[in-house]
C-alpha atoms as a printed R data frame, in Angstrom:
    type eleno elety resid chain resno       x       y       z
1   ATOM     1    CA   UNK     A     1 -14.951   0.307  11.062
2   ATOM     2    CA   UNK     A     2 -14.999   3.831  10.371
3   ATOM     3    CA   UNK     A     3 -12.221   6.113   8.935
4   ATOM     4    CA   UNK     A     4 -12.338   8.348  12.279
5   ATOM     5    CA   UNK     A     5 -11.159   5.485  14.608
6   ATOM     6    CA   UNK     A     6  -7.655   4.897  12.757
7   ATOM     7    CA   UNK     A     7  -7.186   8.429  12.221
8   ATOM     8    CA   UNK     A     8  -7.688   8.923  15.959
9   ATOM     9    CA   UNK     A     9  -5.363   5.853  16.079
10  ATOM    10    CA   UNK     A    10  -2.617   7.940  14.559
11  ATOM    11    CA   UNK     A    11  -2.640  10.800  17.771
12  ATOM    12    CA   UNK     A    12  -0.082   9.055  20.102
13  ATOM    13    CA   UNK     A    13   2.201   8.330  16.859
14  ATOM    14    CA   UNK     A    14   2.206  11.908  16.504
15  ATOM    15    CA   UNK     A    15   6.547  11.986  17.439
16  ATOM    16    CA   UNK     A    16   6.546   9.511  14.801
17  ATOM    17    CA   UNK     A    17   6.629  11.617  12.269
18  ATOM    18    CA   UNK     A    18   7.357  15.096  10.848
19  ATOM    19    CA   UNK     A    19   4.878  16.632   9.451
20  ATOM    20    CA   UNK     A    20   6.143  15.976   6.010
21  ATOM    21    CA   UNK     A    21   3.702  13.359   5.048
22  ATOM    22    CA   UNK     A    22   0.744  11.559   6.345
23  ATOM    23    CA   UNK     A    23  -1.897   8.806   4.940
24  ATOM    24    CA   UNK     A    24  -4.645   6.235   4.847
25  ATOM    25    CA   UNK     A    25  -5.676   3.033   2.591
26  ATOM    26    CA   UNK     A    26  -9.428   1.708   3.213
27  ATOM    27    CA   UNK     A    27 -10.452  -1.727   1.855
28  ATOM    28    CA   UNK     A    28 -14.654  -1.998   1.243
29  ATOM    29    CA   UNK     A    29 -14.976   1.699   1.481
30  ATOM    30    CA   UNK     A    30 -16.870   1.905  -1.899
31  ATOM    31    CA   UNK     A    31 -19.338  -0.980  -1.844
32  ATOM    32    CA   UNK     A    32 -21.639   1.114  -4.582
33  ATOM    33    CA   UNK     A    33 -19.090   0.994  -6.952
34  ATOM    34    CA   UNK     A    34 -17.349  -2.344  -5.999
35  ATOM    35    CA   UNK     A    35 -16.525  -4.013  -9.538
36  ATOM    36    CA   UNK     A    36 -14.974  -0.917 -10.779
37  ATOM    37    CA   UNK     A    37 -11.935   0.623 -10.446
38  ATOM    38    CA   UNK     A    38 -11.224   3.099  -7.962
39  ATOM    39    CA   UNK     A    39  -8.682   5.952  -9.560
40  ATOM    40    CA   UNK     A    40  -7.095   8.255  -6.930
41  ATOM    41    CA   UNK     A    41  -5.207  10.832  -8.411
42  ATOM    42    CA   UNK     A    42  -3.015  14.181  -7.727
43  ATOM    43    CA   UNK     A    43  -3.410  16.880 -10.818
44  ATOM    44    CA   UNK     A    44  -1.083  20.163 -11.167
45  ATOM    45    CA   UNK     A    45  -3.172  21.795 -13.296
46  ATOM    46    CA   UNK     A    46  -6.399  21.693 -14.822
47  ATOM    47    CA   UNK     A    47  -5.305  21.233 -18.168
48  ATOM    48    CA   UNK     A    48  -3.456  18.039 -17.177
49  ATOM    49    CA   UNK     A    49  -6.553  16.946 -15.486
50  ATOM    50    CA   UNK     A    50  -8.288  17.555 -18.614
51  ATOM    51    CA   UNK     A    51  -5.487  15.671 -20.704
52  ATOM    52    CA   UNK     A    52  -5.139  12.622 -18.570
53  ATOM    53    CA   UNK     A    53  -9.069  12.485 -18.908
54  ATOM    54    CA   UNK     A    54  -9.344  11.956 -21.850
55  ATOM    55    CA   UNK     A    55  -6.508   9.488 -22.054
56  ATOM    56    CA   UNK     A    56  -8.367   7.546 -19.703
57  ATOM    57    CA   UNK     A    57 -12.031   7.850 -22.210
58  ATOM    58    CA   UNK     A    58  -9.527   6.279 -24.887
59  ATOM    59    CA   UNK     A    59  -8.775   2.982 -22.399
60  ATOM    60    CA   UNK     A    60 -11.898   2.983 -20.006
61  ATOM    61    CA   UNK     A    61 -15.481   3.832 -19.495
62  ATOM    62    CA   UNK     A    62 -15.472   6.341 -16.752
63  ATOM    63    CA   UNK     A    63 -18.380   5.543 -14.412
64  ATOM    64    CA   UNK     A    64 -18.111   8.567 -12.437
65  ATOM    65    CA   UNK     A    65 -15.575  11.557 -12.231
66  ATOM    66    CA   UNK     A    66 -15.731  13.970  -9.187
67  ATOM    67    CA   UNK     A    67 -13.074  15.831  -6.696
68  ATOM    68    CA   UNK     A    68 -12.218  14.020  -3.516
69  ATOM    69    CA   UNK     A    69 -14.390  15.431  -0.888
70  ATOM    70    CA   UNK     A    70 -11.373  17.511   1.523
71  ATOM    71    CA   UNK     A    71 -12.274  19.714   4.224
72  ATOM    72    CA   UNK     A    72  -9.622  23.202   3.950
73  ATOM    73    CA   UNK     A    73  -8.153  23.322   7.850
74  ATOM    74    CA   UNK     A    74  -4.771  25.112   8.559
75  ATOM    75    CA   UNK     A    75  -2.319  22.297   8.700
76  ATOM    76    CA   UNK     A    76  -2.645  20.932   4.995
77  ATOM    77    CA   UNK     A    77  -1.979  23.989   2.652
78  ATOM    78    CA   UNK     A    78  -0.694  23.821  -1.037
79  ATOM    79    CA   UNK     A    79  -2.820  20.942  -2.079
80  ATOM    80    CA   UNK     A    80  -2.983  19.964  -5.885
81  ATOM    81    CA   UNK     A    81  -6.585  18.967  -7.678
82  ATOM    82    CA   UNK     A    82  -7.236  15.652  -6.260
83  ATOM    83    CA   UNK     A    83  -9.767  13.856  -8.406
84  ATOM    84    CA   UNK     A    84 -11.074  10.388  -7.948
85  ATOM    85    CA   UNK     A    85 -12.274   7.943 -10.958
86  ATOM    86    CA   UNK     A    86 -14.715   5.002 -11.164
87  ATOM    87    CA   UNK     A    87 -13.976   3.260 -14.326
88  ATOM    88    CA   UNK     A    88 -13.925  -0.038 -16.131
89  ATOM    89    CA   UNK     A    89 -10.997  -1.157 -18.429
90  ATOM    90    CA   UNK     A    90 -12.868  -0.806 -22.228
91  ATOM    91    CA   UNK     A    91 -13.092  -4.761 -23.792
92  ATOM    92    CA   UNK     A    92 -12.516  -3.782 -26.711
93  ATOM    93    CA   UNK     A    93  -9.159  -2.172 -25.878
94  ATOM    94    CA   UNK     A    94  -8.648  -5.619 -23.598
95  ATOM    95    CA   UNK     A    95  -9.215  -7.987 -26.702
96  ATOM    96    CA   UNK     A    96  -7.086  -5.616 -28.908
97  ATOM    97    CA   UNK     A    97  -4.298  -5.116 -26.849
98  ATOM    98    CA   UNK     A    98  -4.522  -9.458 -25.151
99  ATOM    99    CA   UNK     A    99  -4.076  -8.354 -21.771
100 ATOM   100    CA   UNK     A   100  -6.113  -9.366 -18.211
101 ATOM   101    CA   UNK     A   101  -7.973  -6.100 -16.828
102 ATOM   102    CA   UNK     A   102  -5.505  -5.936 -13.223
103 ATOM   103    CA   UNK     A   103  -1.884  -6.055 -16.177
104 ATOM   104    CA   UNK     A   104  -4.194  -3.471 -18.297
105 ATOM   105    CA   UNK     A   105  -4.979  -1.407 -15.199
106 ATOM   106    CA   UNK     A   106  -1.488  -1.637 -14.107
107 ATOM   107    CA   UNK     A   107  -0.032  -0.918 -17.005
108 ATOM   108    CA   UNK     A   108  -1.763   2.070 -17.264
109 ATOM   109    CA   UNK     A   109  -0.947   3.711 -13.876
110 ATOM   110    CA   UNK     A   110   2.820   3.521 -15.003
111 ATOM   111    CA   UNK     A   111   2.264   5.419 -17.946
112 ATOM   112    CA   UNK     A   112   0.363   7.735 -16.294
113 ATOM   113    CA   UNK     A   113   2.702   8.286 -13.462
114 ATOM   114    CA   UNK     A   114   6.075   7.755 -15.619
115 ATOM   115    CA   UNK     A   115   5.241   9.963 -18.942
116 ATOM   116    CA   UNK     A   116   2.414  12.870 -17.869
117 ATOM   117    CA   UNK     A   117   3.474  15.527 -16.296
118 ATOM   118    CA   UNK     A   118   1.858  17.035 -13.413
119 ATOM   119    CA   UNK     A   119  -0.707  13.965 -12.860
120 ATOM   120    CA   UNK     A   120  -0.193  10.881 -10.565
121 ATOM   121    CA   UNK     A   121  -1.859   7.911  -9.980
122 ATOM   122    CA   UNK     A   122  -1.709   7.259  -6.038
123 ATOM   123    CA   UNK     A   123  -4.693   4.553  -5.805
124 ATOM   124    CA   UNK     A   124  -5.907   2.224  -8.113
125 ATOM   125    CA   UNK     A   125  -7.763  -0.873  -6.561
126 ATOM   126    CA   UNK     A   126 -11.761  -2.233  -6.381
127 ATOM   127    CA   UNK     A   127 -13.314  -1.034  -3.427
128 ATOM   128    CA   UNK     A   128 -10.400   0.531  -2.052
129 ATOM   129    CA   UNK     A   129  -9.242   4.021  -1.734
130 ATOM   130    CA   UNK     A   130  -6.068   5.468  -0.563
131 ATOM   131    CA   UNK     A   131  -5.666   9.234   0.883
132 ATOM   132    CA   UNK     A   132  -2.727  10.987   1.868
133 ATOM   133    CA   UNK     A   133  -0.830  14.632   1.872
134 ATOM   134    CA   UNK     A   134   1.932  16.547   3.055
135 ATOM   135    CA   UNK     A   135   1.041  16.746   6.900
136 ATOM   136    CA   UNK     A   136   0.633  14.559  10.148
137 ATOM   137    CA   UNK     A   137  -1.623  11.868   9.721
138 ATOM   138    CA   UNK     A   138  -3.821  12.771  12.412
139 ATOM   139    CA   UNK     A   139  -4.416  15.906  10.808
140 ATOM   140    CA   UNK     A   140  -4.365  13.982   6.508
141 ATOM   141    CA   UNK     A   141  -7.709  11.939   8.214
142 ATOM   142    CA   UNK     A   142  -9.917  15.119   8.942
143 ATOM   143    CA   UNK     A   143  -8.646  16.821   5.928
144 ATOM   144    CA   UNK     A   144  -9.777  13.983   3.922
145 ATOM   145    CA   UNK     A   145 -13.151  13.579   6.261
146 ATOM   146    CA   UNK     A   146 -12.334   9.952   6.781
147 ATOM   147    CA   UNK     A   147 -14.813   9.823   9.285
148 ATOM   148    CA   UNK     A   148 -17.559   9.603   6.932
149 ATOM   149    CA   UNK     A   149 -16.368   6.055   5.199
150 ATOM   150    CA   UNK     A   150 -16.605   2.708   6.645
151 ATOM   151    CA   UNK     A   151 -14.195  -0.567   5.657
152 ATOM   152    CA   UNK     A   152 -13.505  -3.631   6.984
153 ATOM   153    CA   UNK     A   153  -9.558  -3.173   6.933
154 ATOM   154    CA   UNK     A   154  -7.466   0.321   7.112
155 ATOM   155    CA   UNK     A   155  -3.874   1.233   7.390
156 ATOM   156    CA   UNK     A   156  -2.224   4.245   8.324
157 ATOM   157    CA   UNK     A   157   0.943   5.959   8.230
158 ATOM   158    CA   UNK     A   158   2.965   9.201   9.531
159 ATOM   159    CA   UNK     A   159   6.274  10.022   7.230
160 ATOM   160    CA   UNK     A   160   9.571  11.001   9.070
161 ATOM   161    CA   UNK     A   161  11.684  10.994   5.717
162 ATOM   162    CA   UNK     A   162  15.212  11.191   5.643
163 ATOM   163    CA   UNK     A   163  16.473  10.945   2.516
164 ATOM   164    CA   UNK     A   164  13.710  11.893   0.087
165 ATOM   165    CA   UNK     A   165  11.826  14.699  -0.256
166 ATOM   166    CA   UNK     A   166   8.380  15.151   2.009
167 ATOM   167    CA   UNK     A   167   6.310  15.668  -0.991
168 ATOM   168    CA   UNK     A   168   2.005  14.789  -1.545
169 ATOM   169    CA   UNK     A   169   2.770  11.657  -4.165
170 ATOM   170    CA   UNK     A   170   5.572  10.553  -1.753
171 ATOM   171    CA   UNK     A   171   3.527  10.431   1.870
172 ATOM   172    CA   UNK     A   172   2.645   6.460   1.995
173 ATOM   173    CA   UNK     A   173   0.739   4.425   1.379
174 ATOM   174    CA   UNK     A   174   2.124   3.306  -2.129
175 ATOM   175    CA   UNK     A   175  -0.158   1.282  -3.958
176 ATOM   176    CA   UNK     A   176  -1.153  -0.864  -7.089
177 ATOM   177    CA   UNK     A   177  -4.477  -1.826  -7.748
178 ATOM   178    CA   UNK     A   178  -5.517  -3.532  -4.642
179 ATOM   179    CA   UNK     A   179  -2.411  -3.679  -2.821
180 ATOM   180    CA   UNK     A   180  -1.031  -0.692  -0.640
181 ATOM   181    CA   UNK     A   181   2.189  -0.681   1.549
182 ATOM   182    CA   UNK     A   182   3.139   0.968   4.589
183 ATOM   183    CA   UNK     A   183   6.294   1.114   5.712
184 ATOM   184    CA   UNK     A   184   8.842   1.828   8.684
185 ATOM   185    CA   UNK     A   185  12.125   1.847   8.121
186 ATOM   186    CA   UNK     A   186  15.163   2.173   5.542
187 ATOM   187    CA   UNK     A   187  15.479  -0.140   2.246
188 ATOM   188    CA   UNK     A   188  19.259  -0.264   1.676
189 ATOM   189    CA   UNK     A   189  18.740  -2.977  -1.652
190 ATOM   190    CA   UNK     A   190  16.560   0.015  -3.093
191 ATOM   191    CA   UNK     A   191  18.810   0.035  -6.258
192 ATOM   192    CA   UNK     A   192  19.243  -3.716  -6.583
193 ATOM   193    CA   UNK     A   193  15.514  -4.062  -6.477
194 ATOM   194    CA   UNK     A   194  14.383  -1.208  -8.426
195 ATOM   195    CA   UNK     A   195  16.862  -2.111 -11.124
196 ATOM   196    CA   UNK     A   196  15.306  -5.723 -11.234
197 ATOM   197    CA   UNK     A   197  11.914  -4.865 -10.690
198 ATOM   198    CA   UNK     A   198  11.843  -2.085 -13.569
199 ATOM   199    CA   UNK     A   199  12.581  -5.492 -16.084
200 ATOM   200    CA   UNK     A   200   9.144  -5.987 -15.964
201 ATOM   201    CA   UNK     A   201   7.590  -3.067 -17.033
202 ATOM   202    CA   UNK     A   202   7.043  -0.970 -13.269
203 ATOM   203    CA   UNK     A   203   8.867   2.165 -13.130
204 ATOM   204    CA   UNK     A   204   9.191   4.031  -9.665
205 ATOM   205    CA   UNK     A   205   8.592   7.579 -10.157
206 ATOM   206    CA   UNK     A   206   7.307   8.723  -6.369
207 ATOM   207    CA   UNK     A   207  10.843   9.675  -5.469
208 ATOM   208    CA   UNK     A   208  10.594   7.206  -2.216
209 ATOM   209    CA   UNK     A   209  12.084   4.214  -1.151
210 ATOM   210    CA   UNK     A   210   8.824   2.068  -0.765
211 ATOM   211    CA   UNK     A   211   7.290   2.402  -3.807
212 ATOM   212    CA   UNK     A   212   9.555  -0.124  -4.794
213 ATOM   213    CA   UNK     A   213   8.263  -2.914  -2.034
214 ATOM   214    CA   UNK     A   214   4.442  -2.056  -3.456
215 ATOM   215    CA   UNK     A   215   6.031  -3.547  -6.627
216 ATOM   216    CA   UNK     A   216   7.676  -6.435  -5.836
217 ATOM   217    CA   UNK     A   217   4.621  -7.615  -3.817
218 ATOM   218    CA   UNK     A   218   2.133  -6.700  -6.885
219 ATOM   219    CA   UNK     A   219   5.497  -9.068  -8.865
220 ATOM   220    CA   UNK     A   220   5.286 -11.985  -6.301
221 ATOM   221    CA   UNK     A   221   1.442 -12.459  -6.041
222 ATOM   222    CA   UNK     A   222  -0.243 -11.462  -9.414
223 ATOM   223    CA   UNK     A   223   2.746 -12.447 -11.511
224 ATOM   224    CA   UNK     A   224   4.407 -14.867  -9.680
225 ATOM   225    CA   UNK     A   225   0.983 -16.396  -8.113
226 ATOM   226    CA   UNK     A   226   3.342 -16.693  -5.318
227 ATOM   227    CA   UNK     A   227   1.435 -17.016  -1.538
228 ATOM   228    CA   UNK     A   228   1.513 -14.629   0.994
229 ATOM   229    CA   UNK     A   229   4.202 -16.664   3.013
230 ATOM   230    CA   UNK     A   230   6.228 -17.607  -0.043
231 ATOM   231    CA   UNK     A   231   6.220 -13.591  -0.966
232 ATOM   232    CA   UNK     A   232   7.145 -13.430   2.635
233 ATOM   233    CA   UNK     A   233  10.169 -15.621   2.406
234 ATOM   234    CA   UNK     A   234  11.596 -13.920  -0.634
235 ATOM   235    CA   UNK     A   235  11.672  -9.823   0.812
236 ATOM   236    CA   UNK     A   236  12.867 -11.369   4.357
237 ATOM   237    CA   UNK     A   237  14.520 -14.859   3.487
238 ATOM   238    CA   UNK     A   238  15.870 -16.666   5.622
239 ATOM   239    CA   UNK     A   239  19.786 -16.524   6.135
240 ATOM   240    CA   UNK     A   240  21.398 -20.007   4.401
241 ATOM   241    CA   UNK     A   241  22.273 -21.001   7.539
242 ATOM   242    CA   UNK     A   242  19.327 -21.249   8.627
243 ATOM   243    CA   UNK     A   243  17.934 -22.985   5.494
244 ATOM   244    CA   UNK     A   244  20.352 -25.391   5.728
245 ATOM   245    CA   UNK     A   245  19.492 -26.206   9.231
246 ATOM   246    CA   UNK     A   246  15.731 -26.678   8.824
247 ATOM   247    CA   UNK     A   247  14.889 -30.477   9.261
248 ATOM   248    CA   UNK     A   248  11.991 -30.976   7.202
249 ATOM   249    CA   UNK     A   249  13.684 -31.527   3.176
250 ATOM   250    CA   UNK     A   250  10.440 -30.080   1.549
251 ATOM   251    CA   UNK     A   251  10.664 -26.783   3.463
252 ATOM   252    CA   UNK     A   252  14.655 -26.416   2.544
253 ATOM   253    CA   UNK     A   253  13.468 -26.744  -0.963
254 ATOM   254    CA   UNK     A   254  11.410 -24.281  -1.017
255 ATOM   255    CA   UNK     A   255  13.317 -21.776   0.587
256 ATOM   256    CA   UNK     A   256  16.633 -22.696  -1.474
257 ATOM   257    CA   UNK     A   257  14.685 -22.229  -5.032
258 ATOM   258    CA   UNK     A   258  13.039 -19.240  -3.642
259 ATOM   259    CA   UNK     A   259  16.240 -17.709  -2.844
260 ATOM   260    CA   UNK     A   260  18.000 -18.781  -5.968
261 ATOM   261    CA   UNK     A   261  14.847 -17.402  -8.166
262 ATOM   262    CA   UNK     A   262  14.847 -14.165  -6.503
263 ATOM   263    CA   UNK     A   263  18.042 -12.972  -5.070
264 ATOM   264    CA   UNK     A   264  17.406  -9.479  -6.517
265 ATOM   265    CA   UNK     A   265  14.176  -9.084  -4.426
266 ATOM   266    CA   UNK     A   266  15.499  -9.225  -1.096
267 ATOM   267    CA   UNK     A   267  14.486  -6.308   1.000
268 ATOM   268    CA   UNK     A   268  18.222  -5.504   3.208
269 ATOM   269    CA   UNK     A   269  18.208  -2.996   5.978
270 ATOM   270    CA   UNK     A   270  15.348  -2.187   9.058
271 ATOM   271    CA   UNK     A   271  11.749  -2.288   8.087
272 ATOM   272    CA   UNK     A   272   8.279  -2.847   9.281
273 ATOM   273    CA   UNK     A   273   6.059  -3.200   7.067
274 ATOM   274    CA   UNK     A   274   2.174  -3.843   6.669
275 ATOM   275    CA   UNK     A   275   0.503  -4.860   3.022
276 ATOM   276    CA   UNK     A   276  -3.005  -4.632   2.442
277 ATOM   277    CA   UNK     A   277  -5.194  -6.509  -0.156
278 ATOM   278    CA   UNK     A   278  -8.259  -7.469  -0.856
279 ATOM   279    CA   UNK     A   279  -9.648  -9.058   1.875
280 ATOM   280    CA   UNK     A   280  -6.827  -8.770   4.466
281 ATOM   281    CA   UNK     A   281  -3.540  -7.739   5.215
282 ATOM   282    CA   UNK     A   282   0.233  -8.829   6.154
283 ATOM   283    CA   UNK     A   283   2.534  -7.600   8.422
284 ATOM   284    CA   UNK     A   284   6.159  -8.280   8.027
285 ATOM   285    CA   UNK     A   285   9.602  -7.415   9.911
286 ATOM   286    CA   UNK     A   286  13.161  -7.654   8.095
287 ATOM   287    CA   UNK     A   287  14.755 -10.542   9.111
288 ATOM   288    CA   UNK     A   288  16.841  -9.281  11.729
289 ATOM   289    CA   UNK     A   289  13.966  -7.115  13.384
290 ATOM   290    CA   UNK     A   290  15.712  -3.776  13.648
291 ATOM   291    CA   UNK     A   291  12.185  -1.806  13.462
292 ATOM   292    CA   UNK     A   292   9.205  -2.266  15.868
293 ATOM   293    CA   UNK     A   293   6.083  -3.826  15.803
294 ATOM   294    CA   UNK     A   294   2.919  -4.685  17.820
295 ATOM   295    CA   UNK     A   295   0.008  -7.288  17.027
296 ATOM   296    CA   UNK     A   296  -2.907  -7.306  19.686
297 ATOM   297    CA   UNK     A   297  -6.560  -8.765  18.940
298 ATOM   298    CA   UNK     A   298  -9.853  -8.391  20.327
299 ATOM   299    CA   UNK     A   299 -13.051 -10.732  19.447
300 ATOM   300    CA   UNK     A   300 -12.938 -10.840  15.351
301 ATOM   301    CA   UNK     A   301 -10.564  -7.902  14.943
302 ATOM   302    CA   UNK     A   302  -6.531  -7.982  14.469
303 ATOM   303    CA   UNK     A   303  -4.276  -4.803  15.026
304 ATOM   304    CA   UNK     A   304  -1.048  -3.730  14.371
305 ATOM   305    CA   UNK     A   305   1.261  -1.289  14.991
306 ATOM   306    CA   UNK     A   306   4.818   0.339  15.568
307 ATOM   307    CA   UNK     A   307   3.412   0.834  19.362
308 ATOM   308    CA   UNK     A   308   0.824  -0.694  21.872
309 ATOM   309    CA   UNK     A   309  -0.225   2.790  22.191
310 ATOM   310    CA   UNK     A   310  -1.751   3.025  18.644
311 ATOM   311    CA   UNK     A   311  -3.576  -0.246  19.363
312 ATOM   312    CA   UNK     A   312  -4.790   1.182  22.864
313 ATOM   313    CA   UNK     A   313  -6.470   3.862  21.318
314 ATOM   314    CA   UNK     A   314  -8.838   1.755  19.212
315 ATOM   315    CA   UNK     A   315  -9.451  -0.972  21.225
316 ATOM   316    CA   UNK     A   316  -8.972  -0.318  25.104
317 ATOM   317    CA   UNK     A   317  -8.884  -4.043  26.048
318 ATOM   318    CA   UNK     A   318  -7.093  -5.341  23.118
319 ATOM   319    CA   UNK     A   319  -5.784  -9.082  24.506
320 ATOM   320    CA   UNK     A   320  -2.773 -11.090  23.337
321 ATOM   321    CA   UNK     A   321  -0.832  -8.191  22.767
322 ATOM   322    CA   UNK     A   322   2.730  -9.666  20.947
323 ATOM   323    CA   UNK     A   323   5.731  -9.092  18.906
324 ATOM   324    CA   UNK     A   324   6.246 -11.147  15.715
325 ATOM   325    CA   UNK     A   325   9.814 -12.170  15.405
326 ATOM   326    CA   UNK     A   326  11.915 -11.082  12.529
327 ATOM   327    CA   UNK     A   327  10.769 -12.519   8.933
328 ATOM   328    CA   UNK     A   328   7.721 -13.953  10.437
329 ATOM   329    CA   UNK     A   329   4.664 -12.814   8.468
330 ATOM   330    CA   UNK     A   330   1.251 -11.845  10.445
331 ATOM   331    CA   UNK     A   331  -1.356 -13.217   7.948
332 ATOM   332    CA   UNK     A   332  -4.559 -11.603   8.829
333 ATOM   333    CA   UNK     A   333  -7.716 -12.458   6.461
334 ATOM   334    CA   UNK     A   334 -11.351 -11.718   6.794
335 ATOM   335    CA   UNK     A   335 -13.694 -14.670   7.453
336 ATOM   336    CA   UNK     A   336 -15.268 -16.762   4.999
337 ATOM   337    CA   UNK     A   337 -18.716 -15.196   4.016
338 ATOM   338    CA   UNK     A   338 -18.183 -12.259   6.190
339 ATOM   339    CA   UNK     A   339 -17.416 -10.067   3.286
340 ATOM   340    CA   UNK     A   340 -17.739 -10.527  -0.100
């Protein structure tokens, strides 16, 4: 699909949003340089480009280094360097240090982002690519010239923020390596789970609520090796009531432990929220469903969205248009052989 059909996607949703951030996340958009990592990042200055450079030399081969193709139109001014990075985590650095390349790469991005100043991180998956800015979305996709890449799974997002700043490292998606968030809504645990989630090593530094959910998923599946659904049931569980009413004894197990295990990582307040990863992607209300959200399909696609109007736009005669109830994940994943 290419990058020009979600970005026209984003037109209707213009009220949506403010102006004060808008992005993208596209999953098999780099097939050339698949088994490397993709490095997205913002740069101040030169000179920090230059420094952060060749901090990366130290840590990875760097298959290619270039700008971030951007067209210059009127409604995205003050833009920092945006650079992008193919590169591969050095083995011998690997062997030294005893870490597996995805904790490495990790690792990495929260130095970067936590300790240099003037250079962020914003994307940092295989085959994957997140762009964003200060500006409605609509306009973030031609800026970007998203019509000229092609994936097989894209999000999008237009910021209305309320109570952090509208900034270029804050518009959403967050990501970490191949997982990127978007999100609608208000976290009102933010503390509670930043506090826990910083424990192990992730430090939020994009001065935005949802950075934080980006980590706890990246916690819950690589760390964890929790499931989608079990991930699910931890940032909306279930109320104990309705634990202890379930009938089937293996189920209210594994609710009740993963409650117990993870009280910390409970996402509180309204939210919408859609993850992507490698090879699909998960939408998710809070519990209560306090924000929107739309699911339609047509033939072998799945969409989703705050409004039917978003889903109109790309596909006309979208069927089995529905709302998921609250803490019920959508579990979309591409079919077996169909990309690899």
């Amino acid at each position: 699909m290419s990058g020009e059909l979600i970005t026209d996607s984003m037109k209707p949703m213009h009220d949506r949003s403010n102006g004060l951030g808008g992005g993208f996340a596209g999953y098999g958009i780099y097939p050339e340089y698949k088994e490397f990592y993709a490095f997205h990042m913002f740069f101040d200055t030169r000179d920090t480009r230059k420094e952060c450079e060749a901090f990366l030399k130290e840590r990875f081969e760097i298959i290619q280094s270039e700008r971030i193709p951007t067209r210059r139109i009127p409604a995205i001014t003050d833009e920092p360097i945006i650079w992008r990075y193919f590169i591969a985590p050095l083995k011998s650095v690997l062997l030294s240090l005893q870490l597996d390349e995805k904790e490495f790469v990790a690792r990495t991005v929260m130095k970067i982002n936590a300790e240099m100043s003037g250079a962020y991180v914003f994307s940092s998956g295989k085959n994957m690519g997140t762009f964003k800015a200060v500006g409605f979305p609509e306009d973030v996709g031609i800026f970007y010239k998203l019509e000229e890449y092609k994936g097989y799974s894209w999000t999008a997002h237009g910021r209305y923020p309320t109570n952090t700043p509208g900034w270029w490292g804050g518009a959403h998606p967050f990501t970490l390596l191949d997982y990127s968030i978007v999100h609608n809504g208000e976290i009102s645990s933010y503390d509670a789970n930043r506090r826990f989630i910083e424990m192990f090593g992730y430090k939020c530094t994009l001065q935005t609520d949802t950075e934080v959910i980006t980590y706890i998923m990246d916690y819950l599946l690589r760390v964890q090796g929790l499931t989608l659904g079990e991930t699910a049931s931890v940032i909306a569980a279930p109320f104990w009531s309705t634990i202890a009413a379930k009938t089937d004894l293996e189920d209210q197990k594994k609710h009740t432990y993963l409650r117990t295990m993870f009280p910390s990582l409970l996402v509180t307040g309204p939210f919408s929220i859609v993850l992507g990863f490698d090879g699909g992607l998960m939408a998710l209300n809070d519990r209560l469903k306090l924000r929107s959200m739309v699911v339609g399909e047509k033939d072998d696609k799945v969409f989703i969205a705050s409004e039917e109007a978003a889903i109109r736009t790309m596909e006309p005669n979208a069927e089995n248009i529905w709302s998921p109830a609250g803490g019920e994940p959508v579990i979309v994943k591409v079919k077996e052989g169909a990309f690899s």
